[in-house]
DRENKOL-813866 format. One record per residue (C-alpha): x, y, z; residue in three letters. Coordinates in steps of 0.25 Angstrom, whole numbers, padded with zeros to 4 digits, always signed. Layout:
<atoms>
XYZala...
</atoms>
This chain:
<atoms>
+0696+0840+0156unk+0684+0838+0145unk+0681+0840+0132unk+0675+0854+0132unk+0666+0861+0120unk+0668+0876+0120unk+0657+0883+0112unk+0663+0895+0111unk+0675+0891+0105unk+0667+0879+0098unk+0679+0870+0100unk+0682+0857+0110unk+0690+0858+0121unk+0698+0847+0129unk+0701+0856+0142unk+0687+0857+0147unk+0682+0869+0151unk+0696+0876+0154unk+0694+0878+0136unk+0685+0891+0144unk+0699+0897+0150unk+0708+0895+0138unk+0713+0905+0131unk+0708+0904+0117unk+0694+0902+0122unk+0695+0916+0129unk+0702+0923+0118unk+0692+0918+0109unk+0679+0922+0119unk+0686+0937+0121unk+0686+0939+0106unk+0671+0933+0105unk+0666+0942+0118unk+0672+0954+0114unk+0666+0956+0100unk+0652+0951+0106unk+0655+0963+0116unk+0656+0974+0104unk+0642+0968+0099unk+0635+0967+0112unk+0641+0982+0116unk+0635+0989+0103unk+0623+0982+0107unk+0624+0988+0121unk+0624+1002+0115unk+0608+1000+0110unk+0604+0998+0123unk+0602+1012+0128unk+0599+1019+0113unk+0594+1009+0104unk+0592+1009+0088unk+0581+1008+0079unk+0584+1006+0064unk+0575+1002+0052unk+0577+0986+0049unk+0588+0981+0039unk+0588+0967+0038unk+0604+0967+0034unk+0607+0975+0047unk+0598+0971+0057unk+0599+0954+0055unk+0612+0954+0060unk+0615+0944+0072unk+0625+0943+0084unk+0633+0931+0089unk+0631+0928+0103unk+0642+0921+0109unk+0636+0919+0124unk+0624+0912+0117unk+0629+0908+0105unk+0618+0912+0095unk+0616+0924+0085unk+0608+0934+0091unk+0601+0947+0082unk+0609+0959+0083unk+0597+0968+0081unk+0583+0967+0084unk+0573+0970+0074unk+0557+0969+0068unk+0560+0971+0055unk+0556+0985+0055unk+0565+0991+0063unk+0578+0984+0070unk+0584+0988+0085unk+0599+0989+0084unk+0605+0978+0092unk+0591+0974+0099unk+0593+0959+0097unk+0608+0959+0104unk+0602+0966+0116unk+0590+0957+0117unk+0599+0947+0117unk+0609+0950+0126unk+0598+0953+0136unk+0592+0939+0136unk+0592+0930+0146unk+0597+0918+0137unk+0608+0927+0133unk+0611+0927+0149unk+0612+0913+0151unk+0620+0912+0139unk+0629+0922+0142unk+0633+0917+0157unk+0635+0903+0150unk+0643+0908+0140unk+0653+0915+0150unk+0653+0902+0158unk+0658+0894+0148unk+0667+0903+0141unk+0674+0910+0155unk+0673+0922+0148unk+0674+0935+0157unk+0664+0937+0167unk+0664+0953+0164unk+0660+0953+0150unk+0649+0945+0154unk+0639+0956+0156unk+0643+0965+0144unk+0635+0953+0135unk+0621+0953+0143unk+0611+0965+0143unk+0604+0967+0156unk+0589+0969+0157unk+0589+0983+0160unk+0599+0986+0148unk+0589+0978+0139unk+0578+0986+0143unk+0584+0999+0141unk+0586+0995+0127unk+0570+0994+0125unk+0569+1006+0129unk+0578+1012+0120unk+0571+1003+0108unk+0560+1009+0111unk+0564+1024+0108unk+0572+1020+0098unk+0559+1014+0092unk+0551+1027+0093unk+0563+1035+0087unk+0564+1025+0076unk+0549+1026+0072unk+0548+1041+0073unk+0560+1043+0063unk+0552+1034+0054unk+0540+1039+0056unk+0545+1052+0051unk+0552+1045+0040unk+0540+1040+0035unk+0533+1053+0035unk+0545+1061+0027unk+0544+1049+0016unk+0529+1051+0017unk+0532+1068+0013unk+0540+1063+0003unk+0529+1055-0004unk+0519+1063-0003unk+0527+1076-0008unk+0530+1065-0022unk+0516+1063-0024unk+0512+1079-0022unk+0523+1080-0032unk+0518+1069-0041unk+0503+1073-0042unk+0507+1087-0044unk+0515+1083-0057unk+0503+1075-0061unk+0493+1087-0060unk+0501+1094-0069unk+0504+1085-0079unk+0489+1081-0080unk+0484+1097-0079unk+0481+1102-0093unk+0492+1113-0098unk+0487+1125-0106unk+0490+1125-0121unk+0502+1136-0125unk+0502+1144-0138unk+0514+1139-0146unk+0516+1152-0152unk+0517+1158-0139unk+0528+1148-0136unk+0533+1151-0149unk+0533+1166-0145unk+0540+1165-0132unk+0551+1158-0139unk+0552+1168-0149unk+0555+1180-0138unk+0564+1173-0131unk+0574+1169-0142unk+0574+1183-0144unk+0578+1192-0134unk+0576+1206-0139unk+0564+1204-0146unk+0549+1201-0140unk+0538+1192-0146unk+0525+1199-0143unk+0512+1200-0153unk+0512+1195-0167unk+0523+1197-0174unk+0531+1191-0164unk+0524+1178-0165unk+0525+1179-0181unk+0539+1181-0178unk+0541+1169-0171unk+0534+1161-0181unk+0541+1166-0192unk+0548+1155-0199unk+0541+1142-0195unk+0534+1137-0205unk+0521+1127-0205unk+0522+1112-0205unk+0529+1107-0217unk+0537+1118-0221unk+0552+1121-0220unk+0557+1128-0208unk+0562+1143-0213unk+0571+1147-0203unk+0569+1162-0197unk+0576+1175-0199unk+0590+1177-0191unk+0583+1191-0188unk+0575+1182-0180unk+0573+1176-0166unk+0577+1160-0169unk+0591+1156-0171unk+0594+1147-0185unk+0600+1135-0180unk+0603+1128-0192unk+0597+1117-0204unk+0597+1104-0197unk+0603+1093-0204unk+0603+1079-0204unk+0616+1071-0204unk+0620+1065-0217unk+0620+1048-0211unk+0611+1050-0202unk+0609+1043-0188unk+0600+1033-0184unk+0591+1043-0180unk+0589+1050-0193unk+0587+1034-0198unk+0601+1033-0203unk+0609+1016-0203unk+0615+1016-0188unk+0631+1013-0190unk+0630+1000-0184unk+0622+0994-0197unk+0630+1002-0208unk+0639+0994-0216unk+0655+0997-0214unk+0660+1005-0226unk+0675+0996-0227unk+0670+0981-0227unk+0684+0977-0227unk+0685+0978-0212unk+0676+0970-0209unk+0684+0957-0216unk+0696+0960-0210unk+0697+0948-0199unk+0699+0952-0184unk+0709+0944-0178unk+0717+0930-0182unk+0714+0923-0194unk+0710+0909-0190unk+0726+0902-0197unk+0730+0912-0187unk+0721+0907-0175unk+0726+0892-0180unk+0742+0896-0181unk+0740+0902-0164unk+0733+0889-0160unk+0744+0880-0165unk+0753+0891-0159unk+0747+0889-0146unk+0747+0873-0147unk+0762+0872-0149unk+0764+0881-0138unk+0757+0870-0128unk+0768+0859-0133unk+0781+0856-0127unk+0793+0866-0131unk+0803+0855-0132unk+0796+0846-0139unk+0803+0839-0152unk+0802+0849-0164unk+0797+0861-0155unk+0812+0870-0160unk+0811+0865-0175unk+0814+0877-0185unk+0803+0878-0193unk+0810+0889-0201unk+0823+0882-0205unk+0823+0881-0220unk+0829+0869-0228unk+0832+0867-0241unk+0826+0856-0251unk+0835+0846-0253unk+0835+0843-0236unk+0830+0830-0233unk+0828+0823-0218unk+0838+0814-0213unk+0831+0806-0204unk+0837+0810-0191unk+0832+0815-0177unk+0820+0823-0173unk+0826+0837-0172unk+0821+0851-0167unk+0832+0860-0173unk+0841+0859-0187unk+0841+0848-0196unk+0837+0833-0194unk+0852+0830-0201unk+0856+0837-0188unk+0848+0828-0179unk+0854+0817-0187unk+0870+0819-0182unk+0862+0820-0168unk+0855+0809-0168unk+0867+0800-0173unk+0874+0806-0159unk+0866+0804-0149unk+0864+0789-0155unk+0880+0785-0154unk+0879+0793-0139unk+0869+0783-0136unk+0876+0771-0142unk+0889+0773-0134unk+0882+0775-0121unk+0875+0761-0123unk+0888+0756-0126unk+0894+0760-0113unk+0883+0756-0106unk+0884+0743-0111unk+0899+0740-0108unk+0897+0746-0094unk+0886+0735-0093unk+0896+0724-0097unk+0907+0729-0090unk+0896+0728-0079unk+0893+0714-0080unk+0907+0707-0082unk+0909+0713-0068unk+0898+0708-0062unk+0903+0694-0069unk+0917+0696-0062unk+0911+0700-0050unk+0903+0686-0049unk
</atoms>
């Protein structure tokens, strides 16, 4: 047994060519076959009734992996106009290099010998599919073709339309009377009476005075409603040429002074806050009582550093703890003498 290179598997193997008939190769060439298959067989479906769609370079540039010749073949064939829906997997599934790998690949791999022919397209298949392009083809440029010409209706109902609006706005419109207008205005605010002749025109100019005089406002007897004297607002707005409100002084100074926020002792007082917090909690003088009072005459007696009470107290403690010590250095030191005559006796 030799040392044995597997390219399908890309891995080395140290029994030979018998790697072909294990197991895991198998499994692993199923899974790889069978999902080829469902791509070759949507392929297949093209061969009789072929499809002829515009170009899309997202779509259309896809590519297949071929596992009998281990390169990436184009899914689709197309000229950058138009693609053919799985042209490039056909043409190459009905090359003669594609053959050759193919019968390789199935003798190297011991892969079933009945799926062998459902990856190869025979000559007369392929040929059936050209012809199939080729109606596909005529379809396709006929349903263009008319595409074109309904885009083409289109424009050239947009540009009728446009150059009809332009001969009317550059034809010359006949000047109207205003008191005609002035008239006709006249009769229909009124529905039981009729403008006609003179004195209905010098009805309907009664009341308007001449440039530069005051407005008198007609009869109720007559046809025009009396709305009302307009008036002005008292402040005005920035239209009438009034301040905006943006640039007008507040009318209480006072709030403006008032601070917003901590005062800066108050800022300093947090800080020191947060400094004390970051210190050790049972530090010496952490616990002290800044709030015990004490009277005038108190004076320190020298004694221990203390965290609560008075130092007198820390005093009495301190004096304690110093005769513990002393009696405990006092035993120590007869149990050493006591240790060493016995070492003398015992030599």
């Amino acid at each position: 047994m030799g040392v044995h290179y597997c390219s399908f598997c890309r891995q080395t193997s140290f029994t030979g060519k018998g790697h072909s008939y294990s197991k895991k190769h198998q499994q692993k060439l199923k899974e790889a076959l069978s999902s080829y298959l469902l791509k070759v067989e949507a392929a297949r479906k093209m061969v009789k009734g072929a499809h002829v769609l515009k170009y899309d370079a997202t779509e259309h540039e896809k590519k297949v992996w071929c596992y009998c010749c281990q390169l990436e073949v184009k899914k689709h064939m197309s000229n950058g106009n138009m693609t053919v829906i799985h042209g490039g997997l056909l043409e190459h599934l009905a090359s003669l290099e594609h053959k050759k790998a193919t019968n390789r690949f199935w003798w190297e791999n011991k892969a079933d010998a009945k799926l062998k022919s459902h990856f190869l397209l025979p000559p007369e298949d392929y040929e059936k599919f050209k012809l199939s392009v080729l109606k596909a083809l005529e379809s396709y440029e006929e349903t263009e073709d008319e595409l074109t010409k309904e885009i083409a209706a289109q424009i050239r109902e947009v540009e009728s339309s446009r150059q009809l609006m332009i001969q009317r706005l550059l034809e010359p419109q006949p000047e109207t009377d205003p008191c005609e207008d002035l008239s006709s205005s006249c009769c229909s605010a009124d529905k039981h009476s009729f403008c006609s002749g003179p004195k209905a025109e010098e009805s309907c100019f009664q009341g308007i005075s001449t440039a530069g005089e005051e407005v008198e406002w007609m009869e109720p007897q007559q046809s025009l409603t009396f709305v009302g004297h307009q008036r002005l607002p008292e402040k005005g707005n920035i239209y009438t040429g009034a301040i905006p409100p943006w640039l007008m002084q507040d009318e209480d100074p006072g709030d403006q002074a008032q601070e917003i926020g901590p005062s800066h002792e108050e800022f300093l007082k947090q800080q020191e806050k947060e400094k004390l917090k970051k210190l050790p909690p049972n530090r010496v003088g952490a616990n002290f009582d800044h709030k015990s009072q004490t009277g005038d005459g108190w004076l320190p007696s020298f004694g221990r550093v203390w965290n609560n009470g008075r130092r007198w107290q820390s005093r009495h403690q301190y004096r304690a703890e110093g005769e513990e010590c002393k009696a405990g250095k006092r035993k120590a030191g007869k149990h050493w003498q006591s240790k060493k005559k016995r070492k003398r006796g015992d030599t």
